[in-house]
C-alpha positions as a Markdown table, in Angstrom:
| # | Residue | x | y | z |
|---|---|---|---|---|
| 1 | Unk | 14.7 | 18.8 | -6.5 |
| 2 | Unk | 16.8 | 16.3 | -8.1 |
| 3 | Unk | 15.8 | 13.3 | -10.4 |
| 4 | Unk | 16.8 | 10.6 | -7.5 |
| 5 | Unk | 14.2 | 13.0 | -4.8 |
| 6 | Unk | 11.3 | 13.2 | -7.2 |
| 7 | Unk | 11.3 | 10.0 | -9.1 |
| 8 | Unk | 11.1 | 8.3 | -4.8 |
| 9 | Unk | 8.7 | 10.7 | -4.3 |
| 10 | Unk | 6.2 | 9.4 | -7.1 |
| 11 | Unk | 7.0 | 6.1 | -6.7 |
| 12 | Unk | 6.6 | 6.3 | -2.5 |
| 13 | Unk | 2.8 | 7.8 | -3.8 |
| 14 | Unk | 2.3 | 4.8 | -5.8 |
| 15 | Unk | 3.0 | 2.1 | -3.3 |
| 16 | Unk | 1.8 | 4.3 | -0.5 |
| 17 | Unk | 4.6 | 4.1 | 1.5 |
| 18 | Unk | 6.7 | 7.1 | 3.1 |
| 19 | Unk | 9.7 | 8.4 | 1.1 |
| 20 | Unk | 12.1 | 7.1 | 3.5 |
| 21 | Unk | 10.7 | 3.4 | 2.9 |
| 22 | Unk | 11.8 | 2.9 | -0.7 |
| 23 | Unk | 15.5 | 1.5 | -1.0 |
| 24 | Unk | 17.7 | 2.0 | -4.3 |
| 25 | Unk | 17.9 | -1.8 | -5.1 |
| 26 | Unk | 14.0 | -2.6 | -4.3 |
| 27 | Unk | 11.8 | -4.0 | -7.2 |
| 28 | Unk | 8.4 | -2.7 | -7.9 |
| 29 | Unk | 7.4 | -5.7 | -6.7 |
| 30 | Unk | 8.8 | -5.3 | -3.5 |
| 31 | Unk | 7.2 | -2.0 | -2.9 |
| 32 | Unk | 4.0 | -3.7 | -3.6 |
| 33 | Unk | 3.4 | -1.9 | -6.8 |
| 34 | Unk | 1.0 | -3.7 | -9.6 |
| 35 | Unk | 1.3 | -2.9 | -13.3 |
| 36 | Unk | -1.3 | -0.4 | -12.7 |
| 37 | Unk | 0.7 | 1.3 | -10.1 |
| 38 | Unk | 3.8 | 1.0 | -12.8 |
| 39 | Unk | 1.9 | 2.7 | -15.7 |
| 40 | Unk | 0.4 | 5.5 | -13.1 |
| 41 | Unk | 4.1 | 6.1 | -12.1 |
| 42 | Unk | 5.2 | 5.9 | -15.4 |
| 43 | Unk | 3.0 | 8.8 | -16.5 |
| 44 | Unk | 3.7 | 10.4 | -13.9 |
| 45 | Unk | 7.2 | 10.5 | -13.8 |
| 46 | Unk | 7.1 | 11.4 | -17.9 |
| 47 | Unk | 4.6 | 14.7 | -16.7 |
| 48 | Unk | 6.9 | 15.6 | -13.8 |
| 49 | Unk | 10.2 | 15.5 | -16.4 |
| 50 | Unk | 8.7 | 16.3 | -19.7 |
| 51 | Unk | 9.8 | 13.0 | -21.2 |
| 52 | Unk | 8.9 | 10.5 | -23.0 |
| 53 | Unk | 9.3 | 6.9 | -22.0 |
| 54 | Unk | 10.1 | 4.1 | -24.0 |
| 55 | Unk | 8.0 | 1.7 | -22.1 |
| 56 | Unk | 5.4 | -0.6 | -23.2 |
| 57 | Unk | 3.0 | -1.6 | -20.7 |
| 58 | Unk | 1.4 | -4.6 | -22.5 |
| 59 | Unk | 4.9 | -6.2 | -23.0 |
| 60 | Unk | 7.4 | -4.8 | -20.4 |
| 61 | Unk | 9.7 | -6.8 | -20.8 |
| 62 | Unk | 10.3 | -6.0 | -24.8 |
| 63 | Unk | 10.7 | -2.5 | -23.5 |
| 64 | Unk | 13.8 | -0.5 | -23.4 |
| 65 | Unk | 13.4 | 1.2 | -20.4 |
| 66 | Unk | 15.0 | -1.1 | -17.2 |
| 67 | Unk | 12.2 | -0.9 | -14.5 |
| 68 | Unk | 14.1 | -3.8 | -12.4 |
| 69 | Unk | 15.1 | -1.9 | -9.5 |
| 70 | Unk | 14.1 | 1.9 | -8.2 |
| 71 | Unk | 17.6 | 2.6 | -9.1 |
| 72 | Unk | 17.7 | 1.0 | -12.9 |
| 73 | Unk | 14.2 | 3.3 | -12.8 |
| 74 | Unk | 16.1 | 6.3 | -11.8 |
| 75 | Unk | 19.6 | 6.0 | -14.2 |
| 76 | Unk | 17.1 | 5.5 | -17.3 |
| 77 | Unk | 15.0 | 8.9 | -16.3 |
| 78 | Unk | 18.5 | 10.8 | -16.1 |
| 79 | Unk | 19.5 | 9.2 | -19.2 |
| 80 | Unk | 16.5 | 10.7 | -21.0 |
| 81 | Unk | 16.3 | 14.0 | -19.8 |
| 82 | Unk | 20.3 | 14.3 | -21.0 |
| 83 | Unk | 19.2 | 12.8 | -24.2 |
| 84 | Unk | 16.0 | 15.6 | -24.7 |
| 85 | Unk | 19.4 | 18.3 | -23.2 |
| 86 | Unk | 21.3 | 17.4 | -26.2 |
């Protein structure tokens, strides 16, 4: 499964909504997803890739790590994982 399929798939959990339902561009926001949700998928997505994410849930917007769109969401992860590759 590829980083795109399996970061959707945790983040379709989260805002329990079907895979097919969550669009590149959408916000969390948009998929109805709290900053609870955001830190669940968040560890989530760092268990599923063995990574560590440069987030900061108490102040995300100081963080490093884009969470503005699904997509910004998915580039990051792939980012990281080449990054640990190197």
């Amino acid at each position: 499964m590829d980083v795109k399929s399996k970061v959707v798939d945790i983040i379709a959990e989260q805002a329990v909504l079907d895979v097919e339902d969550i669009k590149m561009d959408a916000t969390l926001d948009d998929l109805g997803i709290d900053s609870l949700g955001l830190v669940e998928s968040i560890f989530a997505i760092e268990e599923a890739f063995d990574i560590s994410i440069p987030f900061n849930a108490n102040e995300p917007s100081e963080s490093d790590f884009d969470i503005s769109s699904v997509q910004s969401i998915v580039t990051g992860i792939e980012a990281l994982i080449k990054e640990k590759q190197a």
